[in-house]
N, CA, C and O atoms as CSV, one atom per row, in Angstrom:
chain,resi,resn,atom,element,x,y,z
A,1,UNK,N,N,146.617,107.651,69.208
A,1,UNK,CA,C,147.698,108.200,69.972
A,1,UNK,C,C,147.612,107.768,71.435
A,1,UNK,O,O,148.573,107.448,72.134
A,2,UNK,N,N,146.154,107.810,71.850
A,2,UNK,CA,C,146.232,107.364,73.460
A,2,UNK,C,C,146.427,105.644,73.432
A,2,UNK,O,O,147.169,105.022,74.192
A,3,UNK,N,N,145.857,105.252,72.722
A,3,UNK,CA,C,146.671,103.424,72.531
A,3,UNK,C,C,148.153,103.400,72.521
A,3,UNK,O,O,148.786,102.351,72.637
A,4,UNK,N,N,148.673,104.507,72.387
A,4,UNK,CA,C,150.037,104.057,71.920
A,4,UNK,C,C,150.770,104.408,73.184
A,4,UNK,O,O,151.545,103.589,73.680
A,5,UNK,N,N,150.599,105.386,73.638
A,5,UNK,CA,C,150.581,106.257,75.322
A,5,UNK,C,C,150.751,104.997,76.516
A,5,UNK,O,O,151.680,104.735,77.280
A,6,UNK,N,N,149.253,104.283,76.272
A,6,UNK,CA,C,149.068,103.306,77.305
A,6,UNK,C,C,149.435,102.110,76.740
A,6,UNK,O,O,149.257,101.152,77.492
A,7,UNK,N,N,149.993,101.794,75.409
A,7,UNK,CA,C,150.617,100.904,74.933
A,7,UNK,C,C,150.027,99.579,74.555
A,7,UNK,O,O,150.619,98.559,74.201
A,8,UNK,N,N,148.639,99.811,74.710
A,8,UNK,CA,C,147.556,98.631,74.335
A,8,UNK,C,C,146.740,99.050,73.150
A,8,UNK,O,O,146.104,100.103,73.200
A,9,UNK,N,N,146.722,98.313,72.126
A,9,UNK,CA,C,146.553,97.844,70.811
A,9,UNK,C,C,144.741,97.782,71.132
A,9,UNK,O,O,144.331,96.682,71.501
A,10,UNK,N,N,143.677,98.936,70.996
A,10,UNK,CA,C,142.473,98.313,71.051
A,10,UNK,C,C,141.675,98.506,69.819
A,10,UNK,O,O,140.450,98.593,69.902
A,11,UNK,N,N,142.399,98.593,68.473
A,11,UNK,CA,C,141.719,97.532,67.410
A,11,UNK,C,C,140.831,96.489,67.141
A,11,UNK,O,O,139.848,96.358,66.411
A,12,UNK,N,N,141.487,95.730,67.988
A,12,UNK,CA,C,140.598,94.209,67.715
A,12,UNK,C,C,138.786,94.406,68.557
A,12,UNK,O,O,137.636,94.094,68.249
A,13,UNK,N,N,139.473,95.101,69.720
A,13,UNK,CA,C,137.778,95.366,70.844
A,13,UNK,C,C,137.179,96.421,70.079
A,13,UNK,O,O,136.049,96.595,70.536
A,14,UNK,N,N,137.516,97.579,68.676
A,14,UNK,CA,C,137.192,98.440,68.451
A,14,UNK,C,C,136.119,97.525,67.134
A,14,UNK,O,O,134.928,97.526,66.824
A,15,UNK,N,N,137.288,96.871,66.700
A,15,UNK,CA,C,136.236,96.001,65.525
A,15,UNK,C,C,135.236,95.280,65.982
A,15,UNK,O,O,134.069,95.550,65.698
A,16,UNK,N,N,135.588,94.254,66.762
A,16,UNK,CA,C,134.596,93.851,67.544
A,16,UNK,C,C,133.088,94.255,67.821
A,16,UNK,O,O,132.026,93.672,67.602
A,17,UNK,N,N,133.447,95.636,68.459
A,17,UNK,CA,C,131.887,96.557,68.831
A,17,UNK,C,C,131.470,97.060,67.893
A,17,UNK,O,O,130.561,97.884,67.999
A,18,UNK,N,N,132.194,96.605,66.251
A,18,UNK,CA,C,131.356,97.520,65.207
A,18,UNK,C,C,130.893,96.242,64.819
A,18,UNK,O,O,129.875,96.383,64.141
A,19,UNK,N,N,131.221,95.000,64.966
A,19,UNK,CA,C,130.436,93.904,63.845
A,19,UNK,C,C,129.346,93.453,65.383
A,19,UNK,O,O,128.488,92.572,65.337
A,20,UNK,N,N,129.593,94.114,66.373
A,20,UNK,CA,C,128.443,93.597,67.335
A,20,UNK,C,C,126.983,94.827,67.278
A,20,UNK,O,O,125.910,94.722,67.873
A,21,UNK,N,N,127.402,95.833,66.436
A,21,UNK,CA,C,126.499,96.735,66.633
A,21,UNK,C,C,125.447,96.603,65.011
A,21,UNK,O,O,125.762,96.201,63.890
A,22,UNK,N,N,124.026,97.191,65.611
A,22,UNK,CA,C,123.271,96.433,64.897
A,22,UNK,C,C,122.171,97.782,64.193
A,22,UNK,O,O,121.995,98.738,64.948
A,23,UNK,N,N,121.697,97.816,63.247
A,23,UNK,CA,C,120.621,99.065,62.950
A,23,UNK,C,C,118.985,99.029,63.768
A,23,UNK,O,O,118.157,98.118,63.767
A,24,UNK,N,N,118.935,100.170,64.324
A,24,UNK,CA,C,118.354,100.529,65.242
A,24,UNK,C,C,116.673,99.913,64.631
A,24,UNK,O,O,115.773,99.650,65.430
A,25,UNK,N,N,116.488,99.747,62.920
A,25,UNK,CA,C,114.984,99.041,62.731
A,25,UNK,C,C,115.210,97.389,62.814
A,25,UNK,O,O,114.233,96.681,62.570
A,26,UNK,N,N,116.608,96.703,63.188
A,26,UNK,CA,C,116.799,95.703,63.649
A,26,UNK,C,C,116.497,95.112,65.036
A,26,UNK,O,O,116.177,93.962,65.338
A,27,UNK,N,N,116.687,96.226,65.818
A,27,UNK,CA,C,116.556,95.764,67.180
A,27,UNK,C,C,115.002,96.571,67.897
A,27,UNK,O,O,114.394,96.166,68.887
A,28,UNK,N,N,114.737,97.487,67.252
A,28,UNK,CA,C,113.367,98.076,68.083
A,28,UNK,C,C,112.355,97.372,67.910
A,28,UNK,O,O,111.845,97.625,69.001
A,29,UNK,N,N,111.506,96.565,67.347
A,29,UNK,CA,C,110.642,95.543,67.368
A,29,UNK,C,C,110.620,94.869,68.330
A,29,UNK,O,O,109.675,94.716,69.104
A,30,UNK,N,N,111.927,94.283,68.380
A,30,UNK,CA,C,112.274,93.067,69.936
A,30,UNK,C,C,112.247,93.866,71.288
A,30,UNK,O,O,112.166,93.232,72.340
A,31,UNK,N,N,112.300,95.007,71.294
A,31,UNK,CA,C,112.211,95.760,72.593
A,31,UNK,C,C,110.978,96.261,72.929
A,31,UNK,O,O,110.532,96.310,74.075
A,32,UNK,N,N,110.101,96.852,71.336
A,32,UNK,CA,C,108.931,96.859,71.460
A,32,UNK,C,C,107.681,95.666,72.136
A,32,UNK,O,O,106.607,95.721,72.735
A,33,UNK,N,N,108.509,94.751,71.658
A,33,UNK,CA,C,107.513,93.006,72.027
A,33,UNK,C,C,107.643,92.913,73.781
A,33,UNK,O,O,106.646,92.666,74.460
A,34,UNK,N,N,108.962,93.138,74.378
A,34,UNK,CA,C,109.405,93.251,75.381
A,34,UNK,C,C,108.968,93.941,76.242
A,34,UNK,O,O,109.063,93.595,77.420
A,35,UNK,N,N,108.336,95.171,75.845
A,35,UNK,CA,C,107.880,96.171,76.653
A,35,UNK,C,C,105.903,95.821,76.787
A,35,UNK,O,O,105.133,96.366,77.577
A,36,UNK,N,N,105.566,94.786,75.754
A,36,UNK,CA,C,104.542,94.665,75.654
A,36,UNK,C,C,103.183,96.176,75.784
A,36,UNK,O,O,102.384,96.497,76.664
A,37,UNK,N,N,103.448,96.615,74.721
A,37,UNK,CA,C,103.071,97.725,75.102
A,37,UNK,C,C,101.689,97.415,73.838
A,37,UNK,O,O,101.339,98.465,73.299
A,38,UNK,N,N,101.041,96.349,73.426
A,38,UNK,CA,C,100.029,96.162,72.620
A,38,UNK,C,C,98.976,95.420,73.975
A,38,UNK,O,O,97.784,95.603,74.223
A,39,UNK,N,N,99.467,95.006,74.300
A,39,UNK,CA,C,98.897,94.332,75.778
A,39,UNK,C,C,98.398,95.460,76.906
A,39,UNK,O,O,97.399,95.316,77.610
A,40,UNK,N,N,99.097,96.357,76.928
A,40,UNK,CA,C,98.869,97.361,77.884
A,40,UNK,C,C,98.141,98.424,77.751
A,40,UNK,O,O,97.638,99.070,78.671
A,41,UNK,N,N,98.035,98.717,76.167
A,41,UNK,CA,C,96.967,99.319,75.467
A,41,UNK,C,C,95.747,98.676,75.574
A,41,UNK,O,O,94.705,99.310,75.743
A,42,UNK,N,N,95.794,97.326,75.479
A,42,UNK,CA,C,94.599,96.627,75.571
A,42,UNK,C,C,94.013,96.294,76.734
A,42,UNK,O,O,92.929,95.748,76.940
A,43,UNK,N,N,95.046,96.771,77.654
A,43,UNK,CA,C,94.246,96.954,79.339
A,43,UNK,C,C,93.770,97.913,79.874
A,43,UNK,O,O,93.120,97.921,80.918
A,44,UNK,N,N,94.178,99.197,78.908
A,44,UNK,CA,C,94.012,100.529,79.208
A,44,UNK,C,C,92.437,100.815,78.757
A,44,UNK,O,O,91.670,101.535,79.397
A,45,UNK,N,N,92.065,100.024,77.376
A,45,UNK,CA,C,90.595,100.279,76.811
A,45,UNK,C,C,89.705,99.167,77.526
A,45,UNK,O,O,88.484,99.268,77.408
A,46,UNK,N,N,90.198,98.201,78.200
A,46,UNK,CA,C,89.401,97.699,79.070
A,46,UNK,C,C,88.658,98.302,80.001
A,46,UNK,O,O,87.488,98.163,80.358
A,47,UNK,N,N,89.813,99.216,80.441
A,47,UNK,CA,C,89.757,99.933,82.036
A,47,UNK,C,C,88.827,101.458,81.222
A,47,UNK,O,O,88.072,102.030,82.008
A,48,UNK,N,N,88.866,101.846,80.275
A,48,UNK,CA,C,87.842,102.727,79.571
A,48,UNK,C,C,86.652,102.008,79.182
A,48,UNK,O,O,85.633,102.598,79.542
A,49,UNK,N,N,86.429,100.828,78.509
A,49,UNK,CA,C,85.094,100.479,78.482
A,49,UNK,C,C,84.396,100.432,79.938
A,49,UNK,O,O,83.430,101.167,80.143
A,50,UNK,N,N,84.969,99.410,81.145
A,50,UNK,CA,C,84.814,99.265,81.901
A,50,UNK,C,C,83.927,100.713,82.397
A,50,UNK,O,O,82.701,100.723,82.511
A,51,UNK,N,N,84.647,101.679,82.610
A,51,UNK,CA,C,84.635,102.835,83.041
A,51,UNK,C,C,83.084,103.237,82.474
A,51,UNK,O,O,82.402,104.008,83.148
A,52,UNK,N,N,82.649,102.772,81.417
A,52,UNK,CA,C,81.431,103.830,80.486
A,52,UNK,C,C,80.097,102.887,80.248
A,52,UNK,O,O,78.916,103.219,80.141
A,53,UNK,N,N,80.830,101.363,80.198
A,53,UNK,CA,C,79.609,100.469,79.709
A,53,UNK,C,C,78.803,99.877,81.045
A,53,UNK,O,O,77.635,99.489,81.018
A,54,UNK,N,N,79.785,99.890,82.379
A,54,UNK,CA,C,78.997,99.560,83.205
A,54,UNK,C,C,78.108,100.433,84.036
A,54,UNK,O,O,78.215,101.637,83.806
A,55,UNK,N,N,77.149,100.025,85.068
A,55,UNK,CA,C,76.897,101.449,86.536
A,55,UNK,C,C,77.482,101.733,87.188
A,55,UNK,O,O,78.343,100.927,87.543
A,56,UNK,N,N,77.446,102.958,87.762
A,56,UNK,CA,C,78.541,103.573,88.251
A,56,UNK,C,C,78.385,102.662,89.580
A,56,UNK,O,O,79.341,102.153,90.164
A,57,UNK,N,N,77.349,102.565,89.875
A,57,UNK,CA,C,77.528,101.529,91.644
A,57,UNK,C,C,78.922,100.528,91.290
A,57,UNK,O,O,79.962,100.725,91.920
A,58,UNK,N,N,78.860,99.677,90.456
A,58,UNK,CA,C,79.642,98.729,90.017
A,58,UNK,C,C,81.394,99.472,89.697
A,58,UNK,O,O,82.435,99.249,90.314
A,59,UNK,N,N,81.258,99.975,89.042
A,59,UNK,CA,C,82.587,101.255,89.188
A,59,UNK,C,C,83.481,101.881,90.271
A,59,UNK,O,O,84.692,102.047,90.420
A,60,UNK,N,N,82.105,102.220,91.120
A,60,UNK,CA,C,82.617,102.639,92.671
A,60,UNK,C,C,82.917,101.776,92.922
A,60,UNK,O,O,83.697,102.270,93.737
A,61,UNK,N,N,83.126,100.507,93.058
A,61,UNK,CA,C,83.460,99.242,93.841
A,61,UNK,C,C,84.281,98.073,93.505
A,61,UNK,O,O,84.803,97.201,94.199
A,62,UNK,N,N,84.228,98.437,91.501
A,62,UNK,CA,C,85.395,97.015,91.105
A,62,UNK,C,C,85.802,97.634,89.840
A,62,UNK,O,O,85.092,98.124,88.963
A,63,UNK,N,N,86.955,97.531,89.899
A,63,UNK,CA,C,87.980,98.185,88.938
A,63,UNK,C,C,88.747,96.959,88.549
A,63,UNK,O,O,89.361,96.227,89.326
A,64,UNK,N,N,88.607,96.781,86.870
A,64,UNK,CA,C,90.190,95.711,86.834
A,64,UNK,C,C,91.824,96.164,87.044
A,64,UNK,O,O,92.528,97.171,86.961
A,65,UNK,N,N,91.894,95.214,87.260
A,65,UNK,CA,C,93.821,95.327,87.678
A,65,UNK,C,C,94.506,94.340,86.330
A,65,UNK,O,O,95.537,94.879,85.925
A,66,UNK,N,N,94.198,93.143,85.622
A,66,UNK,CA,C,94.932,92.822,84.871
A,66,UNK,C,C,93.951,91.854,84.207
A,66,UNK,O,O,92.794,91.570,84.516
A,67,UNK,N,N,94.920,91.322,82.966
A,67,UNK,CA,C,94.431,90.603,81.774
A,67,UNK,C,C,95.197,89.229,81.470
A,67,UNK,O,O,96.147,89.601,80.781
A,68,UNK,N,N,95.263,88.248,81.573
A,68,UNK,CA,C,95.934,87.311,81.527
A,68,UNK,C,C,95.429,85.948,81.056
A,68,UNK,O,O,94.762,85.053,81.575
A,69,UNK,N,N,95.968,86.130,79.951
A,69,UNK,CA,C,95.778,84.771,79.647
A,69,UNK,C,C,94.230,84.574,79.023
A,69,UNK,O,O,94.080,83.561,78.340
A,70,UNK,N,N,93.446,85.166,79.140
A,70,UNK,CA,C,91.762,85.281,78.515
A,70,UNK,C,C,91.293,85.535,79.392
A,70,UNK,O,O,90.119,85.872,79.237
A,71,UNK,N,N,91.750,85.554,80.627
A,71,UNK,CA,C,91.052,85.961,82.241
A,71,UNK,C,C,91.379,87.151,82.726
A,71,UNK,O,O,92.482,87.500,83.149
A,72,UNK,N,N,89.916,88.069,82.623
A,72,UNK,CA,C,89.884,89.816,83.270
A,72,UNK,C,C,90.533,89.416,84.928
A,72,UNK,O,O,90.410,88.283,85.394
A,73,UNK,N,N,91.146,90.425,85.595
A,73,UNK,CA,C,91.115,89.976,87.202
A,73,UNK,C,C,90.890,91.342,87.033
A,73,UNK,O,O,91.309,92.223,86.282
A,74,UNK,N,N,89.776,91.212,88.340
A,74,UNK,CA,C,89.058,92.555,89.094
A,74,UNK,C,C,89.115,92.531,90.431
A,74,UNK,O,O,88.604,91.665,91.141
A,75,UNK,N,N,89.804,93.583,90.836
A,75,UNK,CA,C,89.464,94.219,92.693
A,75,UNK,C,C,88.139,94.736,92.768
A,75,UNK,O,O,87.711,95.676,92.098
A,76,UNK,N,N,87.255,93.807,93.961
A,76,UNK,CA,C,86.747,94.836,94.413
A,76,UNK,C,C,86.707,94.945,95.745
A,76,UNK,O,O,87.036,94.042,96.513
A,77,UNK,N,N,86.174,96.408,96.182
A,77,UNK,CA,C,86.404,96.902,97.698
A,77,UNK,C,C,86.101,96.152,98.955
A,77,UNK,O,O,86.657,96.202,100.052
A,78,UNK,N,N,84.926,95.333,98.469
A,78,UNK,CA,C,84.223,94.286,99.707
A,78,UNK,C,C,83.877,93.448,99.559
A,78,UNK,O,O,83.575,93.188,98.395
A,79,UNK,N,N,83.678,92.491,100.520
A,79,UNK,CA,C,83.161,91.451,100.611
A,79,UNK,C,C,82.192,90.910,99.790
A,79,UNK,O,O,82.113,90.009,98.954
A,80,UNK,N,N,81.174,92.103,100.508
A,80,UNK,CA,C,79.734,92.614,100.110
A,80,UNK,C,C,79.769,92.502,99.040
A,80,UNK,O,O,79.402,91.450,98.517
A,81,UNK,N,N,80.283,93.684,98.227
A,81,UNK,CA,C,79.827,94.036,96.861
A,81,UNK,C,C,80.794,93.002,96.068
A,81,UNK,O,O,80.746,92.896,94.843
A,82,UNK,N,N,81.717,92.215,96.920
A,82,UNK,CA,C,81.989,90.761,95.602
A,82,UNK,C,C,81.062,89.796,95.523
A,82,UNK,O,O,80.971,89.110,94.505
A,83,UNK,N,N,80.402,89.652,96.397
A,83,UNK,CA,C,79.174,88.435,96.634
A,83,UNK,C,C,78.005,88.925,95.654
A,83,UNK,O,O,77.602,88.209,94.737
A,84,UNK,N,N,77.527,90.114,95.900
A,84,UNK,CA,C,76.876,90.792,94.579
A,84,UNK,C,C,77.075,90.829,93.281
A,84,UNK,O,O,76.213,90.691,92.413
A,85,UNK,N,N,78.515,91.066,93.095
A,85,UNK,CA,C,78.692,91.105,91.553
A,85,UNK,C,C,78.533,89.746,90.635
A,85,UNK,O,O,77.944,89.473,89.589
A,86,UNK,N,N,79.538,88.892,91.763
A,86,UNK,CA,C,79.429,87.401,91.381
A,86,UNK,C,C,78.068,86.738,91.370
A,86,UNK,O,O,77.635,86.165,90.370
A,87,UNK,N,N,77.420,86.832,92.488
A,87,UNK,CA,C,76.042,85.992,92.248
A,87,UNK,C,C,75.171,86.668,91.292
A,87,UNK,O,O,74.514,85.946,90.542
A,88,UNK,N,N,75.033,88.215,91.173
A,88,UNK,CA,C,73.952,88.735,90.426
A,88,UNK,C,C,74.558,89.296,88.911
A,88,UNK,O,O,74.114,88.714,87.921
A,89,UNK,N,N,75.470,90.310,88.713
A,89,UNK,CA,C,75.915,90.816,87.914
A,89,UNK,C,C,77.446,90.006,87.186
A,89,UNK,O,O,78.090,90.624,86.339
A,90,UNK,N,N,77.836,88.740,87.596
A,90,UNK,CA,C,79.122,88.644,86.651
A,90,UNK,C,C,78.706,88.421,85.069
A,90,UNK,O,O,79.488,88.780,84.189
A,91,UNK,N,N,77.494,87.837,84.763
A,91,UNK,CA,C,77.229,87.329,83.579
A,91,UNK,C,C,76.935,88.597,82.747
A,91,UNK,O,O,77.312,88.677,81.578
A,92,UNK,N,N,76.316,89.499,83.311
A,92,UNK,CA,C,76.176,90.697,82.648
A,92,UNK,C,C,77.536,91.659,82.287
A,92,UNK,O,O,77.671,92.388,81.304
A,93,UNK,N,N,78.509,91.422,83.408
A,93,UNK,CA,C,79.605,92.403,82.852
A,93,UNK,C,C,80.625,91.539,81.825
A,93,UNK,O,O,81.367,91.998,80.957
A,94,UNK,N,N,80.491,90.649,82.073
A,94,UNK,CA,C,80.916,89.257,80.824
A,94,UNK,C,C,80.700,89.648,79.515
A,94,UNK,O,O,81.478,90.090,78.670
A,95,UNK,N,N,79.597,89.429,79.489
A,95,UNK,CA,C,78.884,89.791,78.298
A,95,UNK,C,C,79.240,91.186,77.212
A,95,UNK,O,O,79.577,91.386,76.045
A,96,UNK,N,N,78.915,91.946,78.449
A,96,UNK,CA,C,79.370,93.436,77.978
A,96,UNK,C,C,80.472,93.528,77.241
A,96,UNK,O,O,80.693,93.727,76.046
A,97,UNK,N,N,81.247,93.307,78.373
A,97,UNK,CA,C,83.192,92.836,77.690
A,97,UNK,C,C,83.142,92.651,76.414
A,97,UNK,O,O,83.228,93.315,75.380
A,98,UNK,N,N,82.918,91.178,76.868
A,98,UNK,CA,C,83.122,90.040,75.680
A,98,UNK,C,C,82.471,90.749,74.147
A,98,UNK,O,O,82.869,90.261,73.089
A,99,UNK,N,N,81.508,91.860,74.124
A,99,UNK,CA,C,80.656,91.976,73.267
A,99,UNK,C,C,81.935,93.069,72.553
A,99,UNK,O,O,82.282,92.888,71.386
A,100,UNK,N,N,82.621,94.306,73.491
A,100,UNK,CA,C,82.947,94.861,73.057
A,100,UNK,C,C,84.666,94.729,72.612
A,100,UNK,O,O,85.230,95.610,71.963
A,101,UNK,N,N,85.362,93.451,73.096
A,101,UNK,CA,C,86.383,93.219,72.972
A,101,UNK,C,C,86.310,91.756,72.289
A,101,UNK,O,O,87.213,91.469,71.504
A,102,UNK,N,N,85.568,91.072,72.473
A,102,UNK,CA,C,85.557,89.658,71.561
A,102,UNK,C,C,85.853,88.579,72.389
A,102,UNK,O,O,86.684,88.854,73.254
A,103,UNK,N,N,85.231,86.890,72.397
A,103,UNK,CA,C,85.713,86.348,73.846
A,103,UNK,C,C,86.950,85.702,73.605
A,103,UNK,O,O,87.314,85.040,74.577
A,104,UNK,N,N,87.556,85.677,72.840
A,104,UNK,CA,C,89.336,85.065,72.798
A,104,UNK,C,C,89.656,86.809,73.731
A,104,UNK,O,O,89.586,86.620,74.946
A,105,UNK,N,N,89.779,87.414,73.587
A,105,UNK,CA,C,90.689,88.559,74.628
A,105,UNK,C,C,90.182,88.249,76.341
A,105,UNK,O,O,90.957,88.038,77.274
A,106,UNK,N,N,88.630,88.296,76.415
A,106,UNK,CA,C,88.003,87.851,77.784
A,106,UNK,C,C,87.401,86.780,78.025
A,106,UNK,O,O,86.244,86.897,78.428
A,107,UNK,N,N,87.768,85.887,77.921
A,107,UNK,CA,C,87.221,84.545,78.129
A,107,UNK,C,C,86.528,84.448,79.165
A,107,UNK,O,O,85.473,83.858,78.932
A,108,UNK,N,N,86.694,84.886,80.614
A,108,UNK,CA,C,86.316,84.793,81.724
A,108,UNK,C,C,86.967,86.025,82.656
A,108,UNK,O,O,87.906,86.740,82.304
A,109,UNK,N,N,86.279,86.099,83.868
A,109,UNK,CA,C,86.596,87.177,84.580
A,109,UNK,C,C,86.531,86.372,86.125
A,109,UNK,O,O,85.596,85.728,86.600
A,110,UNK,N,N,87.870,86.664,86.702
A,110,UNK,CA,C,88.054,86.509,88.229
A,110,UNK,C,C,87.844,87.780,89.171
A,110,UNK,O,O,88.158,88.907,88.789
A,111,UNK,N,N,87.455,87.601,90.055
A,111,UNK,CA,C,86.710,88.624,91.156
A,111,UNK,C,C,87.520,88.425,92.297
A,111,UNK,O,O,87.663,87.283,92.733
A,112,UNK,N,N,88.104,89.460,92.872
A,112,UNK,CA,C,88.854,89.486,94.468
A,112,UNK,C,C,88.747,90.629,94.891
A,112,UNK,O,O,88.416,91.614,94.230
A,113,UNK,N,N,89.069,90.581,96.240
A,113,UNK,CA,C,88.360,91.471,97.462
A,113,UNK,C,C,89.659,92.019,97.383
A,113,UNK,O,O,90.504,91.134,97.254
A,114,UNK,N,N,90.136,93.209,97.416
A,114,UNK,CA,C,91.866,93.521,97.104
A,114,UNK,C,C,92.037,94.935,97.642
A,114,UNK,O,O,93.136,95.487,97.589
């Protein structure tokens, strides 16, 4: 009745949006992939191992921030305690990782003062 009121025929745009509309276990996968939310889980148990397998000195001072590509990236607070981790402790928190996540996920770990 209101098509007929305003005198425009919207049939064709009505069909249209039904052969463009799609079932909701069609499209949630692709939004799921999108949101990468298997990736973010897997940064979250990083940031929990991290949290339990290392010393707390090391904790107080370098926290990861991201995962990319097979490469951990970690902030830490100083100078200081990056020159430490790197010269004395990177091979050890490597290891750790790698032991508890596998080395295709951590291949290597980058260190910055952040």
């Amino acid at each position: 009745m209101l098509a007929q009121w305003r005198g425009i025929d919207l049939a064709p745009a009505e069909k249209a949006a039904a052969r463009a509309s799609r079932p909701i276990s069609a499209v949630l996968p692709k939004v799921l992939t999108g949101l990468r939310l298997d990736h973010r889980r897997a940064e979250a148990e990083i940031v929990k191992v991290w949290n339990h397998a290392l010393s707390s000195e090391i904790v107080a001072h370098a926290q990861p921030t991201g995962l990319r590509k097979g490469t951990l990236f970690v902030s830490v607070d100083s100078s200081v305690w990056l020159s430490e981790i790197v010269r004395y402790r990177r091979k050890e928190i490597l290891e750790r990782l790698q032991h508890s996540f596998g080395k295709v996920l951590i291949a290597k770990i980058s260190f910055r003062v952040g």
